[in-house]
N, C-alpha and C positions, 0 to 999 in steps of 0.2 A: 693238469695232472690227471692222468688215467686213474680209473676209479679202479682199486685192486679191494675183493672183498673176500678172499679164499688166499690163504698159507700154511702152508705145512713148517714147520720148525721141529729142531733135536735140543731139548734140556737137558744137560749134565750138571748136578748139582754139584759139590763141591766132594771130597773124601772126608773123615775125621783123619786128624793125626795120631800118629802112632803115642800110643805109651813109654816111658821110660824106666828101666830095669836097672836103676842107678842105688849106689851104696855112700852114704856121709863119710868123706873122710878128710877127715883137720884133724893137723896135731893136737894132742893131749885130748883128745876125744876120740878111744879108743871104743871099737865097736859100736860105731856111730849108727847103724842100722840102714833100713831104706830110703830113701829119699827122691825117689820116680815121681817125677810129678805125670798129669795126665793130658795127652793130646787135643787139642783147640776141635773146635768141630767144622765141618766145611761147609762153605757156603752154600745157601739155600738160591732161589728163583723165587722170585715173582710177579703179580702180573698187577696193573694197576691201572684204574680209567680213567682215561683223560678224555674230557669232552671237547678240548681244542684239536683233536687227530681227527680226520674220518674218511683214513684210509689204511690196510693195512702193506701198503707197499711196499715198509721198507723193510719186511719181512719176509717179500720174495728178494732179498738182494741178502738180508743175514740174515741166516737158516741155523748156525747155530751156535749157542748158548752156553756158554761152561763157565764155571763157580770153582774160586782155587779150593786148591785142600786146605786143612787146618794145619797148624803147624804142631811139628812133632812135642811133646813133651820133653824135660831135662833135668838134669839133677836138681840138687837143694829145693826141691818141692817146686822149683817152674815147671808150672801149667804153657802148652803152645797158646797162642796166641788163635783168638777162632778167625776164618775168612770172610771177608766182606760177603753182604748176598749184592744180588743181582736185582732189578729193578726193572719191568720191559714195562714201559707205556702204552696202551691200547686204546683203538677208539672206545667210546661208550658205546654197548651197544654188542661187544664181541665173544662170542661163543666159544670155549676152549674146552674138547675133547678129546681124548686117549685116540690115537690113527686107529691102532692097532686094535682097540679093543671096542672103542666107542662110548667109553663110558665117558661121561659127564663130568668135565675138571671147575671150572667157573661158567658161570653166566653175568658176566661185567656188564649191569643195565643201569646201575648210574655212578655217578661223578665220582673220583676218588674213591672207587670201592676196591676191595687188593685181594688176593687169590693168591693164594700157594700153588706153587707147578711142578718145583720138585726140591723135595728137602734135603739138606746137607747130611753127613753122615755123622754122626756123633762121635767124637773123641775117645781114643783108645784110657786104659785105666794103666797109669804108674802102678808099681808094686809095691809104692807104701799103701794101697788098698787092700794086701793081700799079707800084709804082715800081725801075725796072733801068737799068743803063748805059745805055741810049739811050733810055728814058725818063723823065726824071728829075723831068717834074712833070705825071704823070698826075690829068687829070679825070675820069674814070670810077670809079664806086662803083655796086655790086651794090644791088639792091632784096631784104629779106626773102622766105622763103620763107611761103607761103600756108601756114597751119593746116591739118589735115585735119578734115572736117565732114563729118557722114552721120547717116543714122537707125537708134537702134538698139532692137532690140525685146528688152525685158526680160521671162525666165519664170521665172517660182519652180516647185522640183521641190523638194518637200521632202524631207529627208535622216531615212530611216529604214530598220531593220534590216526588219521584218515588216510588211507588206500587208496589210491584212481586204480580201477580197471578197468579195461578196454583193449579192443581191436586196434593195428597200428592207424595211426590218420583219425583213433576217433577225436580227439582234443582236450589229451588230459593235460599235455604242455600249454594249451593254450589258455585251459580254465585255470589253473596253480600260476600262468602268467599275471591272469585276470584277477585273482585274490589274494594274491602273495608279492615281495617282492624277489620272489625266485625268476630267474630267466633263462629258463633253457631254451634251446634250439627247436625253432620254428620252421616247419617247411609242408612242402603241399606234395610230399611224396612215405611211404609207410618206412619205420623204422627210423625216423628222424630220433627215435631218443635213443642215446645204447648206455646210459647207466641211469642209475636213480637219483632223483633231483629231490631236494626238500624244500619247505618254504613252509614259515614261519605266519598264519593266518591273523589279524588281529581284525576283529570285531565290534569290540569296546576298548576302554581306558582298561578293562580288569579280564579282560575276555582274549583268547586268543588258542591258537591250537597249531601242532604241524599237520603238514600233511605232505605225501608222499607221492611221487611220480616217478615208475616203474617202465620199462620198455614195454610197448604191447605183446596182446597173448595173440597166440593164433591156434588153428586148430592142431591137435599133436603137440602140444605146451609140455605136457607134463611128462613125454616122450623124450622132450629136447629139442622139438621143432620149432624155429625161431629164437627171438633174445630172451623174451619174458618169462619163459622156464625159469635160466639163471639170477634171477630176481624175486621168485616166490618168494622167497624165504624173506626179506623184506615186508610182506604186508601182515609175517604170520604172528608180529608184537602189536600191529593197529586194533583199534576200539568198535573200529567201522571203516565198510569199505561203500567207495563210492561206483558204481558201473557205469560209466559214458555210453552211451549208443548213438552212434551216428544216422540221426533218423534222415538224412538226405545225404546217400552215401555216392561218390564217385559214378562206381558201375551202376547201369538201370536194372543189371539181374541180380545185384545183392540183395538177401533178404535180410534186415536186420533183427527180425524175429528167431531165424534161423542163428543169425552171428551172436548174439544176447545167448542164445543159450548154449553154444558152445561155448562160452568164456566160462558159464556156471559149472560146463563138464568138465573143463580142463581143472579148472579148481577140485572139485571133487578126487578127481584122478590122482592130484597132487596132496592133498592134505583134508581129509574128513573136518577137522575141527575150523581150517581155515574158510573152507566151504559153510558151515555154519556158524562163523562171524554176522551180526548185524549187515546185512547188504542193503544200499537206498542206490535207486535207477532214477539216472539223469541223462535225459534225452535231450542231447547236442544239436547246433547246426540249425535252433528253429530260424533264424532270419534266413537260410535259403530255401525254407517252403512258402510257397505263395499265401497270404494271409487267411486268406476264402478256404486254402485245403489245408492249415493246420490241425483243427479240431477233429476233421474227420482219419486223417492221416494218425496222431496220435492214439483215438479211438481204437481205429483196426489194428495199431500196434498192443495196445494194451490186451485190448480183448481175447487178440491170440498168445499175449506171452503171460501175461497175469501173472504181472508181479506181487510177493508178499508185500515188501515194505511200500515205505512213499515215493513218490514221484517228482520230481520236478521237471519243470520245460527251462531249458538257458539257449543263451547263444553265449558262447567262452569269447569271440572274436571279437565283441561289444560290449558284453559283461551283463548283457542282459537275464533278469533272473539271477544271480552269479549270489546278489548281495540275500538274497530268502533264502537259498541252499546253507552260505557259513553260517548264515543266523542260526539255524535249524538244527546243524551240525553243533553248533557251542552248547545249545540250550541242552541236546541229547547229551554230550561230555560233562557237562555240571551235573546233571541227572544219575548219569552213572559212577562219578566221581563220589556223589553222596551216598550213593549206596553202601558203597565198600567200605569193610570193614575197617576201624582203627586199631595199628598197631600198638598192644601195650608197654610201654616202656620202661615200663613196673615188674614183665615179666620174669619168672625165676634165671639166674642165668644154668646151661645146663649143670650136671653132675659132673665129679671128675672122672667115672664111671662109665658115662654115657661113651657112644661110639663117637669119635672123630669126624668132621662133617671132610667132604673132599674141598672144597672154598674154604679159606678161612681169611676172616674179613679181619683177621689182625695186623698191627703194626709191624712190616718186619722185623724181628729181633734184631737188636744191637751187636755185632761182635763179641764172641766172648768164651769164654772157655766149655769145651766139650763135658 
């Protein structure tokens, strides 16, 4: 299946129904007065994460959304009947903003979490709400209120602990082959990956982490030159990223001092905060440097690119080195997992004052009158 990670959708949520302008009349119940009941409310939208999806395709095929009205109001005090809501499924992981405005509707980052996207209109009011001592046989009934409707633009960011970055052909399909049992496409030419691959790392009995495999960057990434543009947005929920370098590259005029730090520029270009994520450099490909010029080979790399974090030397196509990097990788995610804060579960819940959040992680309501 094609990995679809970008859709646009239209939500119309439901109408309220009308109110009713109705008078009690049975025999021997003479000036029976009003009896309007009041219009159902309309169906509401919303969005809900499922972690067995992870894709959003079939949201380029339905684009859109609509929520019935509520039903109208009737005499002898029936209330309409409210609309079913609406229920869309999402991968974990999916970003939902206003097209039009940008603003910020859900960030669906784990399992079963639910988002409002557009609420139903409230039910219009009967005019026995409008019946008082000196009026005692009110014609006036309220009209349902309008559904809310907009466009909203769906992005999948997939949910992983570790990033591969790299040039195409450096070997991040091949190391995520090497430590996971993910299998994506192997080949000895650039752009062999064209979506993002995940795999599930395990280390110990209690140890374990994802990690993510992105199309390579090239120069002009963040421009839209090449694939790996289209997939930033993927490494910008990871913990840490990992940089491949291909220290025995193809061409004998590649400098991979020179390629190292274009991948650093394209990041920067792309996202200030993702460019200062934890980065650790792993230098690929050592089984085809001859044994005698490893050290030295590595040496002159380092010395000119001087990297902040750590190092590692692997070969991805033997798995050489492969098994120190996850170890390294785990020990740093337990590390940083203990830091962070505990949420209090204790905490106040808000006011009924406070502002309305735009997510709301409730149940959708039940059908029922406006």
């Amino acid at each position: 299946m094609k990995f679809i990670d970008e859709a646009v959708i239209e939500v119309i949520a439901g109408n309220g129904g009308n109110g009713s302008a109705s008078f009690r009349r049975e025999k021997y119940v003479p000036r029976g007065g009003p009896d309007g009941g009041d219009g159902g409310r309309g169906g509401s939208i919303w969005a809900i994460a499922d972690r067995n999806l992870n894709t959003l395709i079939d949201y380029r095929f339905a684009r859109i959304h609509r929520a019935k009205k509520g039903e109208n109001g009737r005499g002898a005090e029936q209330y309409g009947h409210g609309a079913e809501d609406i229920v869309l499924r999402m991968p974990v992981g999916t970003v939902i903003t206003d097209r039009d405005t940008g603003t910020l509707i859900a960030d669906l980052a784990r399992h079963d979490q639910k988002a409002l996207l557009a609420q139903g209109g409230k039910g219009g009011l009967g005019n026995i709400h409008f019946k008082s001592s000196v009026n005692r046989a009110p014609r006036q009934a309220t009209k349902g209120e309008e559904g809310v409707a907009r466009y909203l633009k769906l992005e999948l960011k997939v949910l992983a602990d570790v990033g591969l970055l790299g040039l195409p052909n450096a070997g991040k399909s091949t190391f995520i082959r090497a430590v996971s049992a993910a299998r994506p496409k192997v080949a000895d030419y650039p752009f062999t990956t064209l979506h993002p691959n995940l795999g599930v790392v395990r280390v110990d009995t209690d140890k374990s982490f994802v990690i993510a495999d992105v199309p390579g960057l090239i120069e002009g990434a963040a421009e839209g030159a090449g694939l790996g543009h289209q997939f930033l947005r993927h490494l910008q929920r990871t913990r840490l990223l990992l940089h491949l370098v291909d220290l025995s590259p193809f061409d004998p005029d590649a400098d991979p001092v020179h390629d190292a730090r274009s991948i650093v520029h394209e990041l920067e270009k792309y996202d200030a905060a993702l460019a200062a994520k934890p980065r650790w450099l792993v230098l690929n490909k050592m089984d085809l440097i001859p044994a005698e010029d490893r050290a030295a080979r590595v040496d002159a790399f380092l010395s000119a690119y001087q990297p902040a974090g750590p190092v590692f030397l692997i070969s991805a196509i033997n798995g050489e080195g492969c098994l120190k990097v996850t170890r390294a990788i785990a020990e740093h995610l337990i590390a940083l997992r203990a830091a962070e804060p505990i949420e209090d579960e204790n905490a106040p819940a808000p006011r009924p004052d406070d502002p309305e959040p735009l997510a709301l992680e409730d149940e959708p309501a039940e059908p029922g009158r406006g």
